[in-house]
KENUNU-272117 format. One record per residue: residue number from 0; residue in three letters; x, y, z of N, C-alpha, C, O in turn. Coordinates in steps of 0.02 Angstrom, whole numbers, plus 50000, padded with zeros to 5 digits. Layout:
<pts>
PT,num,residuo,nX,nY,nZ,caX,caY,caZ,cX,cY,cZ,oX,oY,oZ
PT,NUM,ALA,X,Y,Z,X,Y,Z,X,Y,Z,X,Y,Z
...
</pts>
This chain:
<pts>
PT,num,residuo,nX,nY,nZ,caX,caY,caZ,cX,cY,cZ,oX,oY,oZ
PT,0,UNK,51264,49185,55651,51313,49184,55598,51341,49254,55589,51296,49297,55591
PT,1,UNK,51387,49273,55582,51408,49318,55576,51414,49360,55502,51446,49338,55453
PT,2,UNK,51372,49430,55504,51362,49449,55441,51412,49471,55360,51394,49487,55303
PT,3,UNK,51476,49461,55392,51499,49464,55330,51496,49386,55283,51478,49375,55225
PT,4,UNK,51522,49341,55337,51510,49260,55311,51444,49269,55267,51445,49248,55209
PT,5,UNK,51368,49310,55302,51325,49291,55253,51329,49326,55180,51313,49296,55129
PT,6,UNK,51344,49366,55181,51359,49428,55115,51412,49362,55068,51397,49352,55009
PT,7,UNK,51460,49330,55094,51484,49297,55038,51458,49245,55025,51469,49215,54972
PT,8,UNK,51420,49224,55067,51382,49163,55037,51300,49175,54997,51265,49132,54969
PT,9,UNK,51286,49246,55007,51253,49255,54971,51276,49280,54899,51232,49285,54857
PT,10,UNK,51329,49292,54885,51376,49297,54830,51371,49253,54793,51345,49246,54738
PT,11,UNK,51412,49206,54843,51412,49129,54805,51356,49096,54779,51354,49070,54723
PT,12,UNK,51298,49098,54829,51243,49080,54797,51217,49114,54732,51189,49087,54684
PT,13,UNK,51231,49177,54740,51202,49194,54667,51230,49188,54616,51202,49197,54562
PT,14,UNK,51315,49165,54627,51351,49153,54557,51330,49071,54562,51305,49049,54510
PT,15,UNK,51334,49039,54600,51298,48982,54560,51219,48956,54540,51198,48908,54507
PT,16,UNK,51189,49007,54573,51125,49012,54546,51142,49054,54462,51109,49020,54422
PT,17,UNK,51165,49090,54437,51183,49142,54382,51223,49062,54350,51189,49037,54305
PT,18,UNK,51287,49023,54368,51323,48969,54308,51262,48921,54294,51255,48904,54235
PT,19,UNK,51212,48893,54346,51158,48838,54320,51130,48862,54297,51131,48837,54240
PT,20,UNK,51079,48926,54298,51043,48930,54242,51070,48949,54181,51031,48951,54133
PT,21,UNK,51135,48967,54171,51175,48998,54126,51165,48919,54090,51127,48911,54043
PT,22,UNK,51204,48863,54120,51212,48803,54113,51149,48769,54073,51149,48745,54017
PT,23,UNK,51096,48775,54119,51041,48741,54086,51010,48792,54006,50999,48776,53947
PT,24,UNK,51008,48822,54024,50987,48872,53953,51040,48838,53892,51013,48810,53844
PT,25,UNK,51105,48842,53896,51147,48820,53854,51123,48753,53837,51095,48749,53783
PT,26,UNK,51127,48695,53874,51111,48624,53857,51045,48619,53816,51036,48581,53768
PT,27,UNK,50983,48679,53853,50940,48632,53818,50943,48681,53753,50895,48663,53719
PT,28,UNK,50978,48738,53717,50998,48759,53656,51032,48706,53623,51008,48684,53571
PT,29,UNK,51076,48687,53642,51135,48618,53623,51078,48579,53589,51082,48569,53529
PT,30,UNK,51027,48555,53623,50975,48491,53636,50950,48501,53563,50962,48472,53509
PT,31,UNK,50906,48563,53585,50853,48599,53521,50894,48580,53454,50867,48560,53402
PT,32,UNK,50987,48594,53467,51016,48631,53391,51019,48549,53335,51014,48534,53276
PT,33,UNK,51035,48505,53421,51060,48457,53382,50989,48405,53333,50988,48378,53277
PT,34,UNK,50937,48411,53392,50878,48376,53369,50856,48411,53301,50836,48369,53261
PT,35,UNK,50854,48465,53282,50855,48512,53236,50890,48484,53163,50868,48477,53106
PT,36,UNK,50964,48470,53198,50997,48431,53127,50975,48361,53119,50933,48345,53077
PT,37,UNK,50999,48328,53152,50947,48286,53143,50882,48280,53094,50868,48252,53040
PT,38,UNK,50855,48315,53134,50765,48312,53093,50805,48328,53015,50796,48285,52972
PT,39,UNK,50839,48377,53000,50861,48414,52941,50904,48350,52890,50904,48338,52829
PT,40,UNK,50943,48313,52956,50966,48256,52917,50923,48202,52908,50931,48177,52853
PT,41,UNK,50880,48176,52941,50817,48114,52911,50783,48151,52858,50777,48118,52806
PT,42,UNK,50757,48219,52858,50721,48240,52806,50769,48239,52736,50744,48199,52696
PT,43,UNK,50818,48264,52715,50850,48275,52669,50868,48196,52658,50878,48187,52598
PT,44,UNK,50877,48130,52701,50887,48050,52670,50804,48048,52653,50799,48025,52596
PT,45,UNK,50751,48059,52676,50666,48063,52664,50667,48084,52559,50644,48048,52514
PT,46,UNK,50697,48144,52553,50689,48159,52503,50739,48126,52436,50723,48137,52377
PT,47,UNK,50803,48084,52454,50843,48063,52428,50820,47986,52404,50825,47956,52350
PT,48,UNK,50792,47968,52470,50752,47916,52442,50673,47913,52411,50649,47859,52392
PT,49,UNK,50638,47970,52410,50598,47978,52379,50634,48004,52300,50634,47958,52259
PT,50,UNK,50655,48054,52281,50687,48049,52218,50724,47966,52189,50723,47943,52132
PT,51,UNK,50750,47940,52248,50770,47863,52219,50702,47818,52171,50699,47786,52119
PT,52,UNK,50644,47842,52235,50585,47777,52191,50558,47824,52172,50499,47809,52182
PT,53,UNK,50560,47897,52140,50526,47918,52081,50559,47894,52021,50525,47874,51974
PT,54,UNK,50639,47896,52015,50669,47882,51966,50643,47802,51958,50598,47788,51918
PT,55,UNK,50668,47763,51990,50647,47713,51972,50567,47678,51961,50556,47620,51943
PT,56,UNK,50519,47729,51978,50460,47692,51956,50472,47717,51867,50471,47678,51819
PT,57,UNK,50484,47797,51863,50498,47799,51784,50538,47760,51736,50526,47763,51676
PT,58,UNK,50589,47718,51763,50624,47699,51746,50593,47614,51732,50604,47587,51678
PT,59,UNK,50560,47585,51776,50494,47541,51760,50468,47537,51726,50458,47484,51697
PT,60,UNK,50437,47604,51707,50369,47622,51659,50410,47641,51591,50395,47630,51532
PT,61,UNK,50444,47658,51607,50487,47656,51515,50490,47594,51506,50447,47571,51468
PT,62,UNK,50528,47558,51529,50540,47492,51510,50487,47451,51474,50490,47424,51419
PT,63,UNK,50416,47452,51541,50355,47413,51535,50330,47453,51447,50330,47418,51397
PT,64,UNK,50318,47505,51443,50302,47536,51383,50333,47513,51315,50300,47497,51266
PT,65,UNK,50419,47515,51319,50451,47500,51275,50443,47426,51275,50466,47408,51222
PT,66,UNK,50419,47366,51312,50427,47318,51275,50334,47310,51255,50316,47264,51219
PT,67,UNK,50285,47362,51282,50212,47349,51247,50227,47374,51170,50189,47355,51125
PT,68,UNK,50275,47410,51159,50275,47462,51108,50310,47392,51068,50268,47356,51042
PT,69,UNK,50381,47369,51060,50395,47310,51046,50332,47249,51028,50315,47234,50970
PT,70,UNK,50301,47217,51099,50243,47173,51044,50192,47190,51016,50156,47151,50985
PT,71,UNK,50178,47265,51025,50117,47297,50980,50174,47299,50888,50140,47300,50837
PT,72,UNK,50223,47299,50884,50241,47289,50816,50251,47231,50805,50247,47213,50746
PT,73,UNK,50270,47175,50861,50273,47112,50832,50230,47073,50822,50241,47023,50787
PT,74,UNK,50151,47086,50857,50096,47095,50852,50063,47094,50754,50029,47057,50719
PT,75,UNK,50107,47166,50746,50077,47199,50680,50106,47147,50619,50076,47124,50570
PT,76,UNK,50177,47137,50642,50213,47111,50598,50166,47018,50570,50142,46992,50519
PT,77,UNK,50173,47003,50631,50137,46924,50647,50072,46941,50589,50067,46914,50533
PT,78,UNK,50022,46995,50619,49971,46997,50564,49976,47021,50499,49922,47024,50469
PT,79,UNK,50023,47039,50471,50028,47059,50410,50075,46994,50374,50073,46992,50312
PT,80,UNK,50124,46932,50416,50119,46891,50387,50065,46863,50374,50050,46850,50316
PT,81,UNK,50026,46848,50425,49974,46782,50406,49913,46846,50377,49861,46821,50399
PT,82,UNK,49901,46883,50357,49882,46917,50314,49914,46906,50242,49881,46868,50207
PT,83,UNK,49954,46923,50222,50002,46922,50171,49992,46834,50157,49988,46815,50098
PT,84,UNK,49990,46796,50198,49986,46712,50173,49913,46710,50156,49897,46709,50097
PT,85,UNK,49875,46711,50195,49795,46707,50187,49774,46742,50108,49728,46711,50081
PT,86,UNK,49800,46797,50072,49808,46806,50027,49838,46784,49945,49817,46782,49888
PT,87,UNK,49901,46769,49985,49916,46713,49939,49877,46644,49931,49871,46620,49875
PT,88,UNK,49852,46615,49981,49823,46580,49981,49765,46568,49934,49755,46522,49895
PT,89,UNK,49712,46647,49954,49665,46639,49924,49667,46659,49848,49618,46651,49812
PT,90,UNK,49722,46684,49826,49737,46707,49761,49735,46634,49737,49693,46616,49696
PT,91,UNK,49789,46581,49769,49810,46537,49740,49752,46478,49731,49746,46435,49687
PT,92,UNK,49722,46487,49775,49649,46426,49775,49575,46469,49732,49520,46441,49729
PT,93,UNK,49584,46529,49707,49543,46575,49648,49489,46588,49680,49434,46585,49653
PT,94,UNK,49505,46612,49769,49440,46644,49810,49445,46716,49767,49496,46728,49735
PT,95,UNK,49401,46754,49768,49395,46826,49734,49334,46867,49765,49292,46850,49807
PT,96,UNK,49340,46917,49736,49287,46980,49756,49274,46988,49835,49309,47005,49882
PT,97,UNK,49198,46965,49829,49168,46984,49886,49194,46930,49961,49184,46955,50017
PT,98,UNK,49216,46879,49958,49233,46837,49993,49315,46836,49999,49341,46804,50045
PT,99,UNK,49352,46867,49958,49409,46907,49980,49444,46975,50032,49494,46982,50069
PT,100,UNK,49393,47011,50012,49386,47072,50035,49356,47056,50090,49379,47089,50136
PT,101,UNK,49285,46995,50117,49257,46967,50179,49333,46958,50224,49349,46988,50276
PT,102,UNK,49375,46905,50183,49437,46890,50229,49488,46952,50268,49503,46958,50327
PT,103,UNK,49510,47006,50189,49542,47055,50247,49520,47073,50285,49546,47074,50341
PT,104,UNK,49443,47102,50269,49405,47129,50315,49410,47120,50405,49412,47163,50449
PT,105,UNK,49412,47029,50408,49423,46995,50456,49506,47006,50464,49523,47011,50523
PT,106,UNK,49541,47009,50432,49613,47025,50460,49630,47083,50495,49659,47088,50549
PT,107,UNK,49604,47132,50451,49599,47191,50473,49564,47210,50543,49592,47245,50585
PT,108,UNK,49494,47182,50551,49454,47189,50608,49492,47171,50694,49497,47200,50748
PT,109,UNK,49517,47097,50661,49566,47059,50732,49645,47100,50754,49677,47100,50807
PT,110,UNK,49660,47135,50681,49743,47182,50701,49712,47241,50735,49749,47265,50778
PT,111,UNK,49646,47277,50727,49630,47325,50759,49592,47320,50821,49574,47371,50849
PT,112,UNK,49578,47263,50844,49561,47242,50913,49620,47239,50959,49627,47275,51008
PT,113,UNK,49670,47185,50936,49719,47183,50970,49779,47230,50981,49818,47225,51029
PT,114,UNK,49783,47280,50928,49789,47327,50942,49763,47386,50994,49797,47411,51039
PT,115,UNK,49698,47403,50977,49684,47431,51048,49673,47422,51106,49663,47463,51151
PT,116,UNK,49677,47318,51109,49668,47289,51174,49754,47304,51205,49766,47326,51261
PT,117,UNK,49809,47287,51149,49868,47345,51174,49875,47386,51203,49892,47383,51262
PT,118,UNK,49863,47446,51163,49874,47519,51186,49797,47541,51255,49805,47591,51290
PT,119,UNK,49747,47508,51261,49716,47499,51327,49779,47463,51385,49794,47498,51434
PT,120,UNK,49805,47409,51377,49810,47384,51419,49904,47441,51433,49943,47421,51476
PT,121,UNK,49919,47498,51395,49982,47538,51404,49961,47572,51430,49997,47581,51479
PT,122,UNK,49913,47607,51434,49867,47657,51431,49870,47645,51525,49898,47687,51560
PT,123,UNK,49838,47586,51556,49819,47555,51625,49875,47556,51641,49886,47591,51690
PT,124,UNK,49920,47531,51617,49990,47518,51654,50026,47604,51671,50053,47613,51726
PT,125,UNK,50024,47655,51628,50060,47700,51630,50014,47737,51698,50042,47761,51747
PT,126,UNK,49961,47736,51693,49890,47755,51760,49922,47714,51824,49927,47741,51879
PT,127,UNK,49947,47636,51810,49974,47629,51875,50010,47660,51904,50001,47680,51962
PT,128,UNK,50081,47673,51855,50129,47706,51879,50125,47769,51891,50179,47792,51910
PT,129,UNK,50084,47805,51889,50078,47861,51912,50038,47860,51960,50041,47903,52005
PT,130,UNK,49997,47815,51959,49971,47834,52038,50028,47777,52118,50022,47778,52180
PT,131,UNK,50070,47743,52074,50112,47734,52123,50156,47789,52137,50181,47788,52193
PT,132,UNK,50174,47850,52089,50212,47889,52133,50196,47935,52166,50225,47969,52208
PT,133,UNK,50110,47935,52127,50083,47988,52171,50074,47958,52255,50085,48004,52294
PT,134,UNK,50059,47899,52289,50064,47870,52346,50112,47883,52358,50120,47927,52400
PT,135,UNK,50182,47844,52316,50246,47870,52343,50243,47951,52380,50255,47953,52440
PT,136,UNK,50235,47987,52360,50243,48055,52378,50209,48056,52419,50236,48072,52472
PT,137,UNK,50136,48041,52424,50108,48062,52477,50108,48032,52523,50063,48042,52563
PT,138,UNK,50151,47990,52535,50177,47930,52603,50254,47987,52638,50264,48000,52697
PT,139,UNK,50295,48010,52575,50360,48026,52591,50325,48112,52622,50343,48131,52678
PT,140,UNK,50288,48144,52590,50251,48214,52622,50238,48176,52710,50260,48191,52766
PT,141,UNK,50199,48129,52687,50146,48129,52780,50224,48105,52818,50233,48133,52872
PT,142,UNK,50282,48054,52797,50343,48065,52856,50382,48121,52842,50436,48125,52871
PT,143,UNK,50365,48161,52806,50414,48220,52839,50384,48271,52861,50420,48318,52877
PT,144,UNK,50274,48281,52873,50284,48297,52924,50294,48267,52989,50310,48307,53034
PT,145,UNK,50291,48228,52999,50292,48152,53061,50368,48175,53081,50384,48176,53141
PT,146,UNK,50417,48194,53028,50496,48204,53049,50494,48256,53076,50519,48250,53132
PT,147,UNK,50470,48329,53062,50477,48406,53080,50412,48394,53120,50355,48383,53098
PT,148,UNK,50432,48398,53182,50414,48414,53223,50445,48453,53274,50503,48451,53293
PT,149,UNK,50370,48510,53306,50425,48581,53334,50465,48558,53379,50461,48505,53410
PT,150,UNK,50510,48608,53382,50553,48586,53434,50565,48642,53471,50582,48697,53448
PT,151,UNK,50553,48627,53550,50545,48666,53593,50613,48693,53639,50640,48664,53685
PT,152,UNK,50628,48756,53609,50674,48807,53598,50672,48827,53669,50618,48829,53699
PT,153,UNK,50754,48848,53712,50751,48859,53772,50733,48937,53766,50737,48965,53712
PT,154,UNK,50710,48972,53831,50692,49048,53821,50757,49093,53861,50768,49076,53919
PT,155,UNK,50781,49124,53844,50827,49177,53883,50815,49207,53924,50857,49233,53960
PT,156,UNK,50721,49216,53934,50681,49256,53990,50677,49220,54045,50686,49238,54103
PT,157,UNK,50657,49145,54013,50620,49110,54067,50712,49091,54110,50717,49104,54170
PT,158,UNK,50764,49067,54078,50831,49059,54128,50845,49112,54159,50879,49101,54209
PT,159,UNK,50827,49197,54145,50829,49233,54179,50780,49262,54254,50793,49308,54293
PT,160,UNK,50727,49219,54254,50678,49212,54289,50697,49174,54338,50694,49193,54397
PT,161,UNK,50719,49120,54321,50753,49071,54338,50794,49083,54415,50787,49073,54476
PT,162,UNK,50852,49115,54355,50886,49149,54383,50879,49184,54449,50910,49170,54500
PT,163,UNK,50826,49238,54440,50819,49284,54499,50764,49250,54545,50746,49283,54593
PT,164,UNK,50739,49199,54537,50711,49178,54576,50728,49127,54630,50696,49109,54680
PT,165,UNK,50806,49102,54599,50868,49073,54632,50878,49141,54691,50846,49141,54744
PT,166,UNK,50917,49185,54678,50943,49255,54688,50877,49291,54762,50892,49313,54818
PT,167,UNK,50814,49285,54732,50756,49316,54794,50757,49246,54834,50747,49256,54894
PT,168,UNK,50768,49165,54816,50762,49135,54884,50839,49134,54903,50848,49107,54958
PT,169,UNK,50885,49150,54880,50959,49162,54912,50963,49210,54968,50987,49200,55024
PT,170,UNK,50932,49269,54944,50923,49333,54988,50879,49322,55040,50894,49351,55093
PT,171,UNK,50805,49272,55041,50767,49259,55067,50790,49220,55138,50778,49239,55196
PT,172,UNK,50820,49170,55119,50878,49130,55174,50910,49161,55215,50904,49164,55276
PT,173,UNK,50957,49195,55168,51006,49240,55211,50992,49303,55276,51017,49324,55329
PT,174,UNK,50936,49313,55231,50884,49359,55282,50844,49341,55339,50825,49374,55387
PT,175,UNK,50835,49273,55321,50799,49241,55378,50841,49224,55448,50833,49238,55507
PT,176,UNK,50893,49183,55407,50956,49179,55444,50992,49231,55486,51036,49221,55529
PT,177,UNK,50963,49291,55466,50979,49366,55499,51073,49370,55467,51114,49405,55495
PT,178,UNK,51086,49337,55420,51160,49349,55378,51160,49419,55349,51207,49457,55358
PT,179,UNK,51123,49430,55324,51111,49481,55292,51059,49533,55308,51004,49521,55333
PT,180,UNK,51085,49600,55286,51052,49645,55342,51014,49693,55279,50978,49740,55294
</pts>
């Protein structure tokens, strides 16, 4: 072969050994940038819908509260009628003293049971909801780390390695070939 032919083709070889790795370094940056948003975009819908079912478990638990809070007074109300009758009653049929005071006693005893069988059973309910959002969260934590995961970043050394290792078997050829002197 005649040695100038090899000098340009060892040229050539090294500019296209120098555009592919130029080439590949770029793509898999491209790769990294895009998988990157990505991850950045599932995580940020991860947290949109986790703020969605925090709001709405609170938004549950108000509700559930405000209507215990509701029959704990209609509750009260109910016993202070049939309190209020049981009284009249016994006024009107001339129960007195000690067997009067026996009856509120008993009115009183059953409004303060069911009362705190109430506010127990608000008490459990508000414990649910908080430990549903505490799951919530710690379901939406364990997928976003499951989402961020590293992502393996091209190196500028290693395409330059690359590179010249294109470049020493270019020269290597050419030399063998006796192209190049």
């Amino acid at each position: 072969m005649i040695p100038a032919l090899g000098s340009k083709l060892f040229v050539a070889s090294t500019a296209i050994a120098g555009a592919s790795a130029y080439t590949k370094y770029k793509a898999a940056k491209n790769d990294a940038k895009a998988i990157e948003g990505h991850q950045r975009a599932v995580g940020e819908s991860m947290l949109q819908q986790h703020a969605s079912n925090m709001s709405d478990s609170l938004a549950r638990q108000n509700e559930a509260q405000d209507k215990a809070a509701r029959d704990r007074v209609q509750m009260q109300r109910q016993a202070m009628s049939v309190a209020a009758t049981a009284r009249t009653s016994a006024l009107e049929s001339g129960i007195g003293g000690g067997s009067y005071a026996a009856l509120l006693n008993e009115f009183d005893q059953r409004e303060a049971e069911l009362t705190y069988a109430s506010t127990l059973n608000q008490n459990l309910l508000s414990n649910r909801f908080r430990r549903e959002r505490d799951q919530a969260s710690q379901a939406t934590q364990a997928r976003m780390v499951s989402n961020y995961r590293p992502i393996n970043q091209p190196s500028g050394v290693a395409a330059a390695l690359d590179f010249a290792g294109d470049v020493g078997a270019a020269y290597a050829s050419g030399k063998a070939a006796g192209t190049i002197s």
